[in-house]
MMTF fields as JSON, N, C-alpha, C and O atoms, coordinates in Angstrom:
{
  "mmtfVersion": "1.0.0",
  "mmtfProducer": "UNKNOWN",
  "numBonds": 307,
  "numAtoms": 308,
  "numGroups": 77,
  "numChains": 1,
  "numModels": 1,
  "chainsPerModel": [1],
  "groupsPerChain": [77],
  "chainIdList": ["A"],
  "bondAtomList": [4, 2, 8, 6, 12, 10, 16, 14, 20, 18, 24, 22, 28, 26, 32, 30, 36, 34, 40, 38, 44, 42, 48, 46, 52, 50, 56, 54, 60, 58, 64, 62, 68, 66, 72, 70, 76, 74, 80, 78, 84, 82, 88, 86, 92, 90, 96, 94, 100, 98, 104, 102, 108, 106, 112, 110, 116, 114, 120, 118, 124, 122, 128, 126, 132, 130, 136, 134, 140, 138, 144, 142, 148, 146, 152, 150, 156, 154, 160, 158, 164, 162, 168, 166, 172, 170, 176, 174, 180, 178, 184, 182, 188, 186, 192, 190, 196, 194, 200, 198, 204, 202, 208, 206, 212, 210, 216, 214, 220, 218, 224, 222, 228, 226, 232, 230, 236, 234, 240, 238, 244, 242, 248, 246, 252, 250, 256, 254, 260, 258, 264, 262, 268, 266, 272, 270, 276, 274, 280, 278, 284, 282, 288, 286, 292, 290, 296, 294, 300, 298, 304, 302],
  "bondOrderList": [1, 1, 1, 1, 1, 1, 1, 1, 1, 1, 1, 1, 1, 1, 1, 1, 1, 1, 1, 1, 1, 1, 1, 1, 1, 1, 1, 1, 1, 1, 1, 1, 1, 1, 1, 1, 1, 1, 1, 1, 1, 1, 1, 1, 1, 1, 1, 1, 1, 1, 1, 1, 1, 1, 1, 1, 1, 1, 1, 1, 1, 1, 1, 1, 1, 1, 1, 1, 1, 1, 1, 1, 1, 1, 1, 1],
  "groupList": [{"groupName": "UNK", "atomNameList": ["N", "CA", "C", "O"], "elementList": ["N", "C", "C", "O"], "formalChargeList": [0, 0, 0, 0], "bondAtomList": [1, 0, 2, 1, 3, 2], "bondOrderList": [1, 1, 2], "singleLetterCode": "X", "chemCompType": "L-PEPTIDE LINKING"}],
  "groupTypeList": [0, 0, 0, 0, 0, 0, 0, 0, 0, 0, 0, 0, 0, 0, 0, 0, 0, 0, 0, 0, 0, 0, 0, 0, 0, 0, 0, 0, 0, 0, 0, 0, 0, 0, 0, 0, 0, 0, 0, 0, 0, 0, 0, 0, 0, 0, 0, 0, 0, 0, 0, 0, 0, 0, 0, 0, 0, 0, 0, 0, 0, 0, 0, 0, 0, 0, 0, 0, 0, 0, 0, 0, 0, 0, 0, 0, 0],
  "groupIdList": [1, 2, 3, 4, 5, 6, 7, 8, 9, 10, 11, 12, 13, 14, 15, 16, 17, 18, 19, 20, 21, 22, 23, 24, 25, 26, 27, 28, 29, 30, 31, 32, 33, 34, 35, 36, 37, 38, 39, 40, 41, 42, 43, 44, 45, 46, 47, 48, 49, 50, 51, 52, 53, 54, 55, 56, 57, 58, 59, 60, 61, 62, 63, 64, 65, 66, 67, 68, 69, 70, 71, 72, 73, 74, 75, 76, 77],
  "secStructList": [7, 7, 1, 7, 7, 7, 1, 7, 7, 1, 2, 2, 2, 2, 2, 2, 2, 2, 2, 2, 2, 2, 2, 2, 2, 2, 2, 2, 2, 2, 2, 2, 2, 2, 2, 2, 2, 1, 1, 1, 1, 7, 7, 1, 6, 6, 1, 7, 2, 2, 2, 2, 2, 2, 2, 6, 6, 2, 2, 2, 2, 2, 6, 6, 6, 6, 7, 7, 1, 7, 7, 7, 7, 7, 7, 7, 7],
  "xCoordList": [12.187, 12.053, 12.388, 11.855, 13.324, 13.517, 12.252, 12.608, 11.372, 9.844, 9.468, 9.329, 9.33, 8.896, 7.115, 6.639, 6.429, 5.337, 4.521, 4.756, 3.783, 3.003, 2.084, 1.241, 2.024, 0.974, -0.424, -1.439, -0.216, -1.874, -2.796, -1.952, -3.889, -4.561, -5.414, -5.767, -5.652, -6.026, -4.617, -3.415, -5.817, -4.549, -4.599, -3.743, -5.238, -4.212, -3.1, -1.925, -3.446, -2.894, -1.086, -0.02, -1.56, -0.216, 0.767, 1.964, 0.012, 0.907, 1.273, 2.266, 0.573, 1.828, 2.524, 2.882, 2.706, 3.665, 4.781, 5.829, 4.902, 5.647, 6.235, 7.323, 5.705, 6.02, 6.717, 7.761, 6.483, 7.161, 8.451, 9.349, 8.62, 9.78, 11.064, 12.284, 10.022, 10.688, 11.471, 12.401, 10.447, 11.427, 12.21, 13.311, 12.223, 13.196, 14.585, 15.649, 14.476, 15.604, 16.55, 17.778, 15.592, 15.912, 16.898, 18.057, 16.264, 16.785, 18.262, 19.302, 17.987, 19.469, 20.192, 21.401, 19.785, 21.48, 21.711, 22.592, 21.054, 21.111, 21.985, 23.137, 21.773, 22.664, 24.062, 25.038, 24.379, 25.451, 26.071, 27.264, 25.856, 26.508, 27.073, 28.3, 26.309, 27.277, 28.095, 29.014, 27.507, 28.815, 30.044, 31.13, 29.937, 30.852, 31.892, 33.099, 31.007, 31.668, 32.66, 33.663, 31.97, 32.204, 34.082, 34.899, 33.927, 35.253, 36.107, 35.754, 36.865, 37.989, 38.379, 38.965, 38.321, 39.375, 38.275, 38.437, 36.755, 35.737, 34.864, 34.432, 34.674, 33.509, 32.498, 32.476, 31.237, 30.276, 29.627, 28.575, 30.076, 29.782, 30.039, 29.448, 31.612, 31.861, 31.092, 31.567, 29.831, 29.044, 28.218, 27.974, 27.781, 27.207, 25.471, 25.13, 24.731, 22.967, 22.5, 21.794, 23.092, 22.775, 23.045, 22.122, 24.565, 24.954, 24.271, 23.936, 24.066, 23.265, 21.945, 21.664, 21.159, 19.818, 20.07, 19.226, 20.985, 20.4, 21.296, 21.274, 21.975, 22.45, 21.789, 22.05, 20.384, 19.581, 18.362, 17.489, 18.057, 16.935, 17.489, 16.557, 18.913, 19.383, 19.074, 18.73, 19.631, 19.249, 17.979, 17.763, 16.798, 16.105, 14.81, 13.757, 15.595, 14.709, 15.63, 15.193, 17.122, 17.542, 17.478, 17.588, 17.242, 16.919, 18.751, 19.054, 19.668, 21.111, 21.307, 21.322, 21.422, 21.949, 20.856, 20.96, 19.841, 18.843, 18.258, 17.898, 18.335, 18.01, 19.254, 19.263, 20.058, 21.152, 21.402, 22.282, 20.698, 20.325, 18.86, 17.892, 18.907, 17.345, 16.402, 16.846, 15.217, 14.558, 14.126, 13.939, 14.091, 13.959, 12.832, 12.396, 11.821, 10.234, 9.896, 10.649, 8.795, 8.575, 7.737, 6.648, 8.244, 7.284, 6.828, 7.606, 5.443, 4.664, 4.376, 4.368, 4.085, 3.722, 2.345, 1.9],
  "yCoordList": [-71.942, -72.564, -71.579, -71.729, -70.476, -69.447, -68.674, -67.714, -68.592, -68.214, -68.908, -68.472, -70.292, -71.082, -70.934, -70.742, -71.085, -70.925, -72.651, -73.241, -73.119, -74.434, -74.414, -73.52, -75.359, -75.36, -75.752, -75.455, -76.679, -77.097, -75.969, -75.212, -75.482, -74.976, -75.601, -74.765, -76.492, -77.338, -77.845, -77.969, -78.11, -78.54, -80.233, -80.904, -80.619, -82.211, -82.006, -82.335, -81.618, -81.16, -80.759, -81.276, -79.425, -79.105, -79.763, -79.516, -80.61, -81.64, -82.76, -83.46, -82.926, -83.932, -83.492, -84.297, -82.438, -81.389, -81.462, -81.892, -81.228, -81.182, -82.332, -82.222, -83.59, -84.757, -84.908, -85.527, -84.499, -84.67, -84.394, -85.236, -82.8, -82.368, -82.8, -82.903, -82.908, -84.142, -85.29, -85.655, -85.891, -87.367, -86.753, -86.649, -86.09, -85.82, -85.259, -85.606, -84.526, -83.961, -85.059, -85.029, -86.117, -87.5, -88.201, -88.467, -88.487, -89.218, -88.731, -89.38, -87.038, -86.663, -86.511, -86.428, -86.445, -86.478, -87.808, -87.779, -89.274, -90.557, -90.577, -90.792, -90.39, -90.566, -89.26, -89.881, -88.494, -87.568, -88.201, -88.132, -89.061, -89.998, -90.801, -90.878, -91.648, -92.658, -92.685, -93.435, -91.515, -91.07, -90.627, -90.861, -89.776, -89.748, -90.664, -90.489, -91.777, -92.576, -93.628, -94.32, -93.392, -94.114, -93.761, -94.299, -92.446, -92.089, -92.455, -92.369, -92.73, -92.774, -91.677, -90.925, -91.098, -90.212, -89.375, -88.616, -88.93, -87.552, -87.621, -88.646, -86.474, -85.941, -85.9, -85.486, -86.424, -86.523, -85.311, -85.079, -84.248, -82.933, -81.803, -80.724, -82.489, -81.704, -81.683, -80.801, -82.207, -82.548, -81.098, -80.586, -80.516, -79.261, -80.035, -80.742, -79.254, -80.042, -79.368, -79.91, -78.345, -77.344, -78.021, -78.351, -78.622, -78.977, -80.208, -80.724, -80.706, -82.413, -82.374, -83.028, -81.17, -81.114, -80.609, -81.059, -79.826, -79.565, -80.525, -80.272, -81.545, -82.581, -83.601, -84.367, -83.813, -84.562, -83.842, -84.637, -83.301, -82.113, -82.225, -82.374, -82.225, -81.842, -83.385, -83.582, -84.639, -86.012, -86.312, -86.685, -85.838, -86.184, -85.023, -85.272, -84.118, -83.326, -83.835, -83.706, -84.488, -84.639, -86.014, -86.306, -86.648, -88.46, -88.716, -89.567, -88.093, -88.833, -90.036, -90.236, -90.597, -92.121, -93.274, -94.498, -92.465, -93.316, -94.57, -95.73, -93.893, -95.229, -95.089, -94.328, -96.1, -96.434, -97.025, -96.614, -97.841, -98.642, -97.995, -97.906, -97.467, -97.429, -98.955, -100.018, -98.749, -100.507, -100.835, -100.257, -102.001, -103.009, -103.049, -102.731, -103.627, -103.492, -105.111, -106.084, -104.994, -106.679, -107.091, -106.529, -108.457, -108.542, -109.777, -110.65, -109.932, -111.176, -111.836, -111.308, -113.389, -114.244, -114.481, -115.275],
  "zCoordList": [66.424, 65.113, 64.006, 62.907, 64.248, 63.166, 62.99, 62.308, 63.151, 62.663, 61.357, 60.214, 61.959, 61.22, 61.627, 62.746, 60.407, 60.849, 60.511, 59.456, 61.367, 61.287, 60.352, 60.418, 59.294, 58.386, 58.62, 57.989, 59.942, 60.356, 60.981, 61.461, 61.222, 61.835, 63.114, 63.946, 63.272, 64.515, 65.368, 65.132, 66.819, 67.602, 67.456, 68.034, 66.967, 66.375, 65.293, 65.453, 64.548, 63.435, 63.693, 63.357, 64.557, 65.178, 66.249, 66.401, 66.914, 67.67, 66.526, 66.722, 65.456, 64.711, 63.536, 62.676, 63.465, 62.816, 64.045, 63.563, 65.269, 65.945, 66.334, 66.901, 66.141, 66.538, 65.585, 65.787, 64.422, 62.8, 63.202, 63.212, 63.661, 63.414, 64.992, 65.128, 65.743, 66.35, 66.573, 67.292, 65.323, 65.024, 64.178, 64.718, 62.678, 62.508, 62.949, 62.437, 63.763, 64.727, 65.401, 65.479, 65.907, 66.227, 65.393, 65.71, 64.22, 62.684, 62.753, 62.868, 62.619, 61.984, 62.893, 62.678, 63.926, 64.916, 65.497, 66.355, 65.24, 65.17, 64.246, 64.62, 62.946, 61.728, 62.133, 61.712, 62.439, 62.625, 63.498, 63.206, 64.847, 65.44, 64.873, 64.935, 64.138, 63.484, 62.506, 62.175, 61.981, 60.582, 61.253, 60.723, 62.791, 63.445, 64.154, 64.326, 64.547, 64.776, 63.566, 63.744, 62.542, 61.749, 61.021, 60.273, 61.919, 61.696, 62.772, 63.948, 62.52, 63.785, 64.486, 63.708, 65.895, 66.276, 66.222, 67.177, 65.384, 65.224, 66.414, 66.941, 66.748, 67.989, 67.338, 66.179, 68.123, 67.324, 67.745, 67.148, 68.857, 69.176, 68.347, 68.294, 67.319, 66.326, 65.417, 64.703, 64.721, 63.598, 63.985, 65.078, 62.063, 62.522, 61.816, 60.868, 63.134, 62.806, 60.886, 60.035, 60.848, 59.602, 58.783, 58.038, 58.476, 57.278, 57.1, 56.034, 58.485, 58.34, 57.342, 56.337, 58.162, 57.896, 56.377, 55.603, 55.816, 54.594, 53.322, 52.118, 53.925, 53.066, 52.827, 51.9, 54.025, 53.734, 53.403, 53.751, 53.16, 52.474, 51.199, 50.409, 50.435, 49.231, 48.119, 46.954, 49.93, 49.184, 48.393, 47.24, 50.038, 49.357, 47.733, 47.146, 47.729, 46.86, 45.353, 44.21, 45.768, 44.826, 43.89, 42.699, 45.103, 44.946, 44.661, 43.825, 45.25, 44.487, 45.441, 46.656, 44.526, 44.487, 44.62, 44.702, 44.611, 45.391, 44.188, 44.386, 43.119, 42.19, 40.634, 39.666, 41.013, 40.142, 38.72, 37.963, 38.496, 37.455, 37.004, 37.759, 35.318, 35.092, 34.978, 34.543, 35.418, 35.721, 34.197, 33.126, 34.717, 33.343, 33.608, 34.715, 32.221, 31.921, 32.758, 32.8, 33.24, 33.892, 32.85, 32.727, 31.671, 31.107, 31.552, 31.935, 31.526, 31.957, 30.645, 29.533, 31.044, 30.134, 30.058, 29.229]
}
């Protein structure tokens, strides 16, 4: 894990920190498949896990694209 160090101190704690990073690992090379596929002719062996993981780390600290339109006020009657 690089010397990543676990933030929980118990062992529940630390088995779902690991389950965490688990599914995520899951997520992003689910999604690196299909963006691969989504290309014609690309290996989805060629996809690098780094650039994945920190393009979606960048999404979400960045929120881009995620909300497009500023929202309109709901007014009630």
């Amino acid at each position: 894990m690089n010397s990543r160090n676990l933030r929980s101190g118990d062992p529940a704690g630390v088995e779902q920190e690991m389950w965490s990073l688990l599914a995520l690992y899951q997520a992003l090379r689910t999604v690196m498949v299909e963006a691969a596929e989504a290309l014609a002719g690309t290996d989805p062996d060629r996809c690098c896990f780094t650039i994945a993981l920190q393009t979606a780390r960048d999404q979400v600290v960045q929120a881009a694209a995620v909300i497009t339109d500023p929202p309109t006020p709901v007014i009630s009657d």
